[in-house]
C-alpha positions, 0 to 999 in steps of 0.5 A: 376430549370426551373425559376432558371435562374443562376447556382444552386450553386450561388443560394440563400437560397430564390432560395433554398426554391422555388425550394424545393416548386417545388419538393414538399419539403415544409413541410421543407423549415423552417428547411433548408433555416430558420433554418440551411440557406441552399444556393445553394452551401451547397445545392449541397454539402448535402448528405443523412447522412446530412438530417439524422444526428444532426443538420438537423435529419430528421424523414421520411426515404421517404422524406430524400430518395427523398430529397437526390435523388432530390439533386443528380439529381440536382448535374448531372443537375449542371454538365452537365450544367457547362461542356456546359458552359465551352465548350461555354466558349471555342468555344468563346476564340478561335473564339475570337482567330481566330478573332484576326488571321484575323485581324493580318495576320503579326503574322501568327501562326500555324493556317496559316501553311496548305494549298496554296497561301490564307487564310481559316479560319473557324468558330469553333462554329458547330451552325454557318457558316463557316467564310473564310477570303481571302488575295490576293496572288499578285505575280505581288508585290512580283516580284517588291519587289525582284526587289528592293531588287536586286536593293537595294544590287547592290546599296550597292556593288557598294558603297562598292567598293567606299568607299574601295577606300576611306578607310583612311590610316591605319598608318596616322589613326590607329583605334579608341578607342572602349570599346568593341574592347578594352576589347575583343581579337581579334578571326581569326575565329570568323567572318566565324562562325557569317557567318555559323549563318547567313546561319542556320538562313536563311536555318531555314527562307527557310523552313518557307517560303516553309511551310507558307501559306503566303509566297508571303506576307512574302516575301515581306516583307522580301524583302522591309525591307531588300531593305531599309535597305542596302539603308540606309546602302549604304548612311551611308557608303559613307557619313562617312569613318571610320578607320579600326577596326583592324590592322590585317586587309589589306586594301589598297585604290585606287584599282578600278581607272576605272569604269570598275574595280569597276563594277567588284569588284561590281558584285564580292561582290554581287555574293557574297553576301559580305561574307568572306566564299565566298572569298569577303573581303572587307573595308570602309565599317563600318557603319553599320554592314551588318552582324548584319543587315542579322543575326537580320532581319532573327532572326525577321522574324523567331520569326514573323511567326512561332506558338508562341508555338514554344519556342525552335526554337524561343530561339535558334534564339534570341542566335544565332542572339545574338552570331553571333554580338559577333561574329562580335566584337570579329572578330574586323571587325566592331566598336560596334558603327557599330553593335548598329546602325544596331541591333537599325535600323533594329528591329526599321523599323521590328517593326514600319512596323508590329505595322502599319500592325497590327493596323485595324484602320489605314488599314480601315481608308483609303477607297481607300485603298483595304482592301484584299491586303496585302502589 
């Protein structure tokens, strides 16, 4: 087996008859390789009854005796030896795995979910050192991104407390036409339960956080996408004021005349934070939907940052985030138009943001760039 290079069951009937001539078997490679074309499969497959009965028959009993133990020796030998490959084979597959960890930080899975503030991810392979791979932790980032954050929804609650003056008189512009609004009754209760699915999201979003090891990356992250969208929002809204979806709700224009009241109002919304469980209730504000922007990015961050085994969680996110835009529908605050665009914006900037994050090629193409800092 020594000059046999490859696996003794891809040998071929040539490598069967050397290694018979190396074991001493040569009085019967005519009969085994000419004759009956014994390759390394069948080889591996013969047992003592084979080289005593028809059509083999041999007549020896000392030679069939060390055939069949050569043959057995050679099975152990081609066991142990697959039983290696495959734990190589498997060493690989996951140091190839931990490989693509290191390169793609944004889809963080379980191998991310020990220790603090920065990476170590080692080698599996017992011959080879350790590798670790470190990110910053740049605290000083995640305080400018909460920053703008903040900045970004009293922005947004200022703008909702101008376009509320601005909301067009519900009996001189009734509501518009909507297939979805149309088809579905209007449910009292169901916009406080789209709420109640974005607080379990959220709470779902804070334990990851305080689990993650990453979680000043994560953060953000959360923090800018969030921060641009509601920046995007607030421009939407105060370019375009649309009618009320529905006449069950009071809106009355021209409540905050002074600057005053509308800093109020704004403080008010933002503490808050918009919800109608908190006693804010607002109007003008409908395109688009702040709501499904909240319940989307929670459901998107969930999915990003937890093990990919975690199918459960995973599922139970995607439905939630699903009813609670139903939800928002069939509560007729906001036109579908209102709940398209936000779900279409904000998987949209989720997406691109971890497609650029992900690509090595761009992270690498710029060499002022610190390839250590993880924005």
């Amino acid at each position: 087996m020594s000059i046999l290079y490859n696996s003794p069951s891809d040998w071929t009937i040539e490598q069967v008859e050397k290694w018979m001539d190396e074991n001493g078997f040569h009085n019967y490679t005519n009969i085994l390789c000419h004759q009956h074309k014994i390759d390394g499969e069948v080889l591996l497959s013969l047992t003592e009854d084979d080289l005593r009965k028809p059509p083999i028959e041999l007549k020896i009993l000392g030679d069939i005796k060390k055939i069949s133990t050569a043959i057995k020796k050679l099975q152990k030998e081609t066991k142990q030896t697959d039983t290696k490959n495959t734990e190589r084979d498997s060493r690989a597959r996951k140091r190839s795995e931990l490989r693509h960890e290191i390169e793609r930080l944004d889809s963080t899975e379980s191998v991310d979910f020990f220790s603090e503030n920065e990476t170590h991810i080692y080698n599996q392979s017992p011959r080879k050192h350790r590798v670790k791979h470190k990110f910053k932790v740049e605290r000083k980032k995640t305080l400018i991104g909460f920053v703008y954050f903040l900045l970004a929804l009293l922005l947004t609650s200022f703008v909702m407390t101008v376009v509320h003056d601005k909301v067009p008189d519900m009996k001189k512009y009734p509501p518009l036409p909507d297939i979805m609004l149309d088809s579905l009754p209007h449910i009292p209760w169901a916009f406080k339960v789209c709420e109640a699915v974005g607080i379990i999201l959220g709470t779902i979003l804070t334990t990851v956080l305080v689990i993650h090891k990453h979680r000043l990356i994560i953060l953000r992250r959360l923090f800018s996408l969030t921060g641009t969208i509601f920046l995007l929002r607030s421009a939407t809204m105060f370019m375009t004021s649309l009618s009320v979806p529905g006449l069950h709700l009071q809106c009355a224009g021209k409540m905050y005349d002074d600057i005053w009241s509308k800093l109020m109002r704004t403080f008010e919304i933002f503490i808050g934070m918009g919800m109608s469980l908190t006693g804010v209730n607002t109007c003008g504000d409908y395109m688009f939907s702040g709501h499904t922007v909240i319940v989307t990015t929670l459901n998107f961050f969930i999915t990003e940052y937890t093990p990919r085994n975690c199918n459960l969680l995973h599922t139970a996110s995607w439905v939630m985030n699903i009813f609670g835009i139903f939800f928002i529908l069939a509560a007729h605050e906001h036109y579908s138009i209102d709940v398209f665009v936000a779900f279409y914006i904000t998987s949209r900037l989720f997406l691109y943001y971890h497609t650029l994050a992900n690509n090595r090629a761009l992270r690498q193409g710029d060499k002022r760039t610190d390839r250590k800092s993880v924005v």
